[in-house]
LUMDRENVEX-39222 format. One record per residue (C-alpha): residue number from 1; residue in three letters; x, y, z. Coordinates in steps of 0.25 Angstrom, whole numbers, plus 2048, in hexadecimal, padded with zeros to 3 digits. Layout:
+------+------+-----+-----+-----+
| resi | resn |  c1 |  c2 |  c3 |
+------+------+-----+-----+-----+
|  NUM |  ALA |   X |   Y |   Z |
...
+------+------+-----+-----+-----+
END
This chain:
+------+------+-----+-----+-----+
| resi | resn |  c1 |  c2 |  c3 |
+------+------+-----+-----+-----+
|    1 |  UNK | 7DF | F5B | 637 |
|    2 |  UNK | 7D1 | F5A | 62F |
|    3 |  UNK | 7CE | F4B | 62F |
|    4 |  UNK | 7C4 | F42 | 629 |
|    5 |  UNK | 7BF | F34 | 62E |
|    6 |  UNK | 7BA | F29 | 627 |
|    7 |  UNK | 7B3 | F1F | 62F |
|    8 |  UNK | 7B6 | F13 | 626 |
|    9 |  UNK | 7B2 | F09 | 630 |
|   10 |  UNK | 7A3 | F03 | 632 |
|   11 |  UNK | 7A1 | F04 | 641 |
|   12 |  UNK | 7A4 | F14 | 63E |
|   13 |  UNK | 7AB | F15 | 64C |
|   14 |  UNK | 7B2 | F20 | 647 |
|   15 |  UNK | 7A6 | F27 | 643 |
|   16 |  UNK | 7A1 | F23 | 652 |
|   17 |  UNK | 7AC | F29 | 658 |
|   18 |  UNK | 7AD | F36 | 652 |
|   19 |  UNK | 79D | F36 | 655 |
|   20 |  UNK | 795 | F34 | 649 |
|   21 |  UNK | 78A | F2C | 64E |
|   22 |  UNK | 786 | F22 | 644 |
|   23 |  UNK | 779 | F27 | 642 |
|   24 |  UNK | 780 | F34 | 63D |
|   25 |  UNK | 787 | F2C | 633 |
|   26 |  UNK | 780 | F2F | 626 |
|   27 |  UNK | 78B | F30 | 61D |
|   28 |  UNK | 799 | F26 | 61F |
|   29 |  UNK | 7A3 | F1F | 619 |
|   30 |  UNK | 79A | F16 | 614 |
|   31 |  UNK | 794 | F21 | 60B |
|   32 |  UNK | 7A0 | F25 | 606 |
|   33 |  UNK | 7A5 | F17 | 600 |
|   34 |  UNK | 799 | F12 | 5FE |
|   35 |  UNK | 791 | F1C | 5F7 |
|   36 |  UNK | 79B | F25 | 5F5 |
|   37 |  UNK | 793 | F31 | 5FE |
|   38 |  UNK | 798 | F3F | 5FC |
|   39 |  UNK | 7A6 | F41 | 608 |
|   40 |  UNK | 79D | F4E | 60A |
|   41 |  UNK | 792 | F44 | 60F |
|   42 |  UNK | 79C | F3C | 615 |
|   43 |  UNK | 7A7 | F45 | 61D |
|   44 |  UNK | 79E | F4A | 62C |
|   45 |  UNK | 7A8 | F53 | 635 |
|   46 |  UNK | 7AA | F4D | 643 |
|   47 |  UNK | 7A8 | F56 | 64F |
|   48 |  UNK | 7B8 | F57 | 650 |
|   49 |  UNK | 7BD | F62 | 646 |
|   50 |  UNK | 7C5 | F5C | 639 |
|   51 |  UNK | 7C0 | F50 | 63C |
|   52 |  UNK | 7B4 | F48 | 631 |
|   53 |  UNK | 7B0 | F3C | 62F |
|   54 |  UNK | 7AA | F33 | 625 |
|   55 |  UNK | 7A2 | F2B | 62F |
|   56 |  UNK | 79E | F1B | 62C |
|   57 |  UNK | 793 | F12 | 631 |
|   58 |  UNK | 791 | F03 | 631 |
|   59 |  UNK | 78C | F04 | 622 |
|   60 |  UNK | 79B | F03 | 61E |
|   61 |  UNK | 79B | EF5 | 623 |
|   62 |  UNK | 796 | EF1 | 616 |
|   63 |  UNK | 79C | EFA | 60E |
|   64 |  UNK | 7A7 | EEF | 60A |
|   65 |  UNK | 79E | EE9 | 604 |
|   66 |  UNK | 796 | EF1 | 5FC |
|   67 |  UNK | 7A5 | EF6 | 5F7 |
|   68 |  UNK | 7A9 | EE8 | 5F1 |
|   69 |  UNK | 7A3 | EEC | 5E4 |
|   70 |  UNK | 7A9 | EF9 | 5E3 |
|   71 |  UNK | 7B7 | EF7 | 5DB |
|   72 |  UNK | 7BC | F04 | 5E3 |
|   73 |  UNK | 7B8 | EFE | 5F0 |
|   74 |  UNK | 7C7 | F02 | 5F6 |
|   75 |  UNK | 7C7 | F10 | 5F1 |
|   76 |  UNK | 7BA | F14 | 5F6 |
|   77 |  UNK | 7BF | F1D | 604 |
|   78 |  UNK | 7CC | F20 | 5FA |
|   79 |  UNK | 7C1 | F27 | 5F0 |
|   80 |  UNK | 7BA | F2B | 5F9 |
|   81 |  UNK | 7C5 | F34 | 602 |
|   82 |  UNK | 7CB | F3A | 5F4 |
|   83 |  UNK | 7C0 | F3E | 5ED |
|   84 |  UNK | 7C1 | F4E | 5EA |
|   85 |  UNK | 7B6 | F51 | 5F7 |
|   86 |  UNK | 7C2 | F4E | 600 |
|   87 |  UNK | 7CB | F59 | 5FC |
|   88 |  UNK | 7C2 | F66 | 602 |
|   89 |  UNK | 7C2 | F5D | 611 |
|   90 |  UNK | 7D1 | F5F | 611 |
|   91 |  UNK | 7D4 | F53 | 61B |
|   92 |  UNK | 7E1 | F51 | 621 |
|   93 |  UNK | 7DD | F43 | 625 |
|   94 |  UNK | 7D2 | F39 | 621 |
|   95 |  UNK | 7D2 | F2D | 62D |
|   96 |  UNK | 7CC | F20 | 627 |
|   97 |  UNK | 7C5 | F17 | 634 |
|   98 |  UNK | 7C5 | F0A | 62E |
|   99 |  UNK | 7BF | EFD | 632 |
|  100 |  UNK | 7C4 | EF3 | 63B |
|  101 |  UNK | 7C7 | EEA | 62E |
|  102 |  UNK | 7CD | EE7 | 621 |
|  103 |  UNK | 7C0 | EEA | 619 |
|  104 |  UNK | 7BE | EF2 | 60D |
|  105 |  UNK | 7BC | EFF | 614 |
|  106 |  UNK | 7CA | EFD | 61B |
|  107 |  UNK | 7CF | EFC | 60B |
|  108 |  UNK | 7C8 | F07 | 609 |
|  109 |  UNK | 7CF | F0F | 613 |
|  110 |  UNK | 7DB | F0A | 60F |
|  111 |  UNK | 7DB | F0F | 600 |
|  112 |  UNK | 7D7 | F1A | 605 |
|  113 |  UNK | 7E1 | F1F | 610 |
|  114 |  UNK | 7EF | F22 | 60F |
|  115 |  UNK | 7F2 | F1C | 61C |
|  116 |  UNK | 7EF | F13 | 625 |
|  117 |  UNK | 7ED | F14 | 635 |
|  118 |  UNK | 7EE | F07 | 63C |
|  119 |  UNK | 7E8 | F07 | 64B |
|  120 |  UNK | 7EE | EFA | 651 |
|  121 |  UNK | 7E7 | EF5 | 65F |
|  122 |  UNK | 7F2 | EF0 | 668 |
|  123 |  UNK | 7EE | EE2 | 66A |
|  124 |  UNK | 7F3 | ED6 | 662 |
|  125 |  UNK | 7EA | ED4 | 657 |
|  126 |  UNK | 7EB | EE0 | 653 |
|  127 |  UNK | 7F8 | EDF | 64E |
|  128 |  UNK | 7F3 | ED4 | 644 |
|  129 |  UNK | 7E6 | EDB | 63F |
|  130 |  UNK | 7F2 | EE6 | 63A |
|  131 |  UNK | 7F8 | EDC | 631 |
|  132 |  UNK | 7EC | ED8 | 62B |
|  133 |  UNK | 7EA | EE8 | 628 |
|  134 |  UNK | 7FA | EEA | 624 |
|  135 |  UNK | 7F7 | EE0 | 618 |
|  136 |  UNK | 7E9 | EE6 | 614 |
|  137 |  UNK | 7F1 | EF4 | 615 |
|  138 |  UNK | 7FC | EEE | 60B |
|  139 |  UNK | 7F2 | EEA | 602 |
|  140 |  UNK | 7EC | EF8 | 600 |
|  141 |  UNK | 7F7 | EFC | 5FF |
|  142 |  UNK | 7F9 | EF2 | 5F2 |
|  143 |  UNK | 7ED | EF4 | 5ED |
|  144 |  UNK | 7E6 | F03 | 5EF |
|  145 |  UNK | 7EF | F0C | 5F8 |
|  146 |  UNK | 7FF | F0A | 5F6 |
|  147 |  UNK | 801 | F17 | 5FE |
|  148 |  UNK | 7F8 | F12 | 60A |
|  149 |  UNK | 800 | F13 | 615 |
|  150 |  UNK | 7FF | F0E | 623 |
|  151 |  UNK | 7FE | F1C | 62C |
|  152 |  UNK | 801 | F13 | 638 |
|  153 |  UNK | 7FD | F0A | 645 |
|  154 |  UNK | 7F9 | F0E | 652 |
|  155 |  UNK | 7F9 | F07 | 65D |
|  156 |  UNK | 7E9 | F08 | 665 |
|  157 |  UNK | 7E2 | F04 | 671 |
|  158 |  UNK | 7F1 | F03 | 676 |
|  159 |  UNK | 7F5 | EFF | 685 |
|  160 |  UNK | 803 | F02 | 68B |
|  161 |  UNK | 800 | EF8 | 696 |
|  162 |  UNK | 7FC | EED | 68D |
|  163 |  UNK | 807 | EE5 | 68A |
|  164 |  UNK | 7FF | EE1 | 67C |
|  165 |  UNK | 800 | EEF | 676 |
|  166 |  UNK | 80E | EF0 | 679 |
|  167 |  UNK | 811 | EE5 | 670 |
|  168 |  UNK | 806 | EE8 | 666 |
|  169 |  UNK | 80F | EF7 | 664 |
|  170 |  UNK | 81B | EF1 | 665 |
|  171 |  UNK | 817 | EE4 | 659 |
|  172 |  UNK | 813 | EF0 | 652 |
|  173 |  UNK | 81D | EFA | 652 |
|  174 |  UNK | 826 | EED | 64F |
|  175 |  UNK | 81E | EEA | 642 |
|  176 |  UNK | 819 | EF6 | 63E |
|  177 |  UNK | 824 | F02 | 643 |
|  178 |  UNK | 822 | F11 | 641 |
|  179 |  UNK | 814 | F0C | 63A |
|  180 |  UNK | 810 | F0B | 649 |
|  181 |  UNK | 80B | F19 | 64E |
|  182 |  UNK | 813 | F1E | 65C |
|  183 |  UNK | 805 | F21 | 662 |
|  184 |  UNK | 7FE | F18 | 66A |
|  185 |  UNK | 7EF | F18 | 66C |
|  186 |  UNK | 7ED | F12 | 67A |
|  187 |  UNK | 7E1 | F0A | 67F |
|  188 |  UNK | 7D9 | F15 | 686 |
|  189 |  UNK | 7CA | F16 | 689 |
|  190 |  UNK | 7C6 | F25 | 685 |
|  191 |  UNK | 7CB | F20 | 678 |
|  192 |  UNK | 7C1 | F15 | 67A |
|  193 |  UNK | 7B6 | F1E | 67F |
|  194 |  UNK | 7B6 | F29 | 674 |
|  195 |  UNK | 7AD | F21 | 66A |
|  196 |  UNK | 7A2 | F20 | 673 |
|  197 |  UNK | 79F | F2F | 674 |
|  198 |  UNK | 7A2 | F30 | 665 |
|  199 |  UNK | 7B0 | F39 | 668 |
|  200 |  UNK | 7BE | F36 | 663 |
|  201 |  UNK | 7C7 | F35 | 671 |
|  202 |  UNK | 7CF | F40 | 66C |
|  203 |  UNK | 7C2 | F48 | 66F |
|  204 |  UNK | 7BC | F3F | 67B |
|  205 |  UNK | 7C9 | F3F | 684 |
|  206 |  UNK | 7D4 | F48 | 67A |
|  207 |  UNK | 7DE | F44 | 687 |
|  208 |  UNK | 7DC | F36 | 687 |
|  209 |  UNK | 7E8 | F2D | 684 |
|  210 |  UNK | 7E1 | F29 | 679 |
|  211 |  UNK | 7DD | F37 | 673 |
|  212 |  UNK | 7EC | F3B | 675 |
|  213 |  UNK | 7F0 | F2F | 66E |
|  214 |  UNK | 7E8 | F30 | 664 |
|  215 |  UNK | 7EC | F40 | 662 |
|  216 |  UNK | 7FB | F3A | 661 |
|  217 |  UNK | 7F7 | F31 | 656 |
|  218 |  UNK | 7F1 | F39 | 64F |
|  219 |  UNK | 7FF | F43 | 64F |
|  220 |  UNK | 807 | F36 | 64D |
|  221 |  UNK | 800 | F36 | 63F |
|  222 |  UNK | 7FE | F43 | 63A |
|  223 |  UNK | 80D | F44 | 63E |
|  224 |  UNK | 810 | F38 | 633 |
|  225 |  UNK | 807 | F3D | 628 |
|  226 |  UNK | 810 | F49 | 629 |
|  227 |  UNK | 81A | F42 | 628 |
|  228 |  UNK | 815 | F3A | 61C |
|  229 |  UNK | 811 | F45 | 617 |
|  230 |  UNK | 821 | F4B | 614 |
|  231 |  UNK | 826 | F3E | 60E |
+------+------+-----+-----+-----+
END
């Protein structure tokens, strides 16, 4: 698959982890909203093959808002990722990284995306944090994206012997169904240790429980968008 990321969140750990020091960081996200920079200047391949990124620094932080005035603000990353340019990359995928909040880049991703994946900690508060987002979801939905769809919910940092994250799984398969994916990423420290050498798991232990998890997810949804696909 031919990939593109786009690091949509300030503290660019995605940028980080796919080691694009931030010194290195002369073009981003921030560019591409803001001053509406050329994707050519943007898009820098990665050291994994198919794989680019649009990296970000903490200049998006206040990107919201130099946005305010704008009256397209929502549809800035939409624009952005359909403008003609885009036709001669020939992705199969574009991955949005958004922030940790409901700001106006995570709208931004939201007009712009046709689907939404939802990682879901496997502690207790994590399961109100996702109502908040289902409602905000709903309103995009109402207002900018009627075909936005949520792509679905994945059970992270997940412990088999902890009592919590069997309950967490089980509230939210009750809730939420088939939106819940089968895979499971369990808690496990190469995971953990990966972003410190600026390598993604899958390339700092690929036989990690994590890696493989992460490998099955990734088949999980290429296997629904196929399915999608034919309806």
């Amino acid at each position: 698959m031919r990939v593109l990321l786009v690091d949509l969140d300030p503290q660019g750990n995605a940028s980080t982890g796919l080691g694009v020091p931030a010194d290195a960081r002369d073009h981003t996200t921030y560019d591409l909203l803001v001053e509406s920079a050329d994707l050519s200047d943007v898009i820098r391949q990665t050291d994994i093959d198919d794989l680019c990124i649009i990296p970000a620094t903490v200049d998006l932080s206040s990107a919201d808002i130099e946005l305010m005035s704008n009256e397209k603000r929502s549809f800035l990353l939409h624009d952005a990722l359909r403008q003609p340019a885009m036709d001669e990359y020939e992705w199969d995928y574009i991955l949005i990284d958004c922030p940790p909040s409901l700001n106006l880049l995570t709208v931004n991703a939201m007009v712009a995306a046709h689907s939404v994946l939802i990682p879901l900690q496997s502690e207790f508060f994590a399961l109100e944090g996702l109502s908040q987002l289902m409602l905000t979801l709903r309103e995009v939905r109402q207002a900018a994206n009627p075909k936005l769809r949520i792509e679905g919910i994945v059970l992270t940092m997940y412990d088999r012997r902890n009592n919590l994250s069997q309950q967490v799984e089980q509230d939210a398969r009750d809730n939420l169904g088939d939106l819940v994916f089968r895979t499971k990423i369990p808690r496990n420290v190469r995971v953990s240790e990966a972003p410190s050498y600026a390598m993604p798991v899958l390339n700092y232990d690929s036989g990690s429980l994590g890696a493989k998890a992460y490998r099955q997810l990734a088949s999980e949804i290429i296997e629904n968008n196929q399915e999608v696909a034919a309806e």
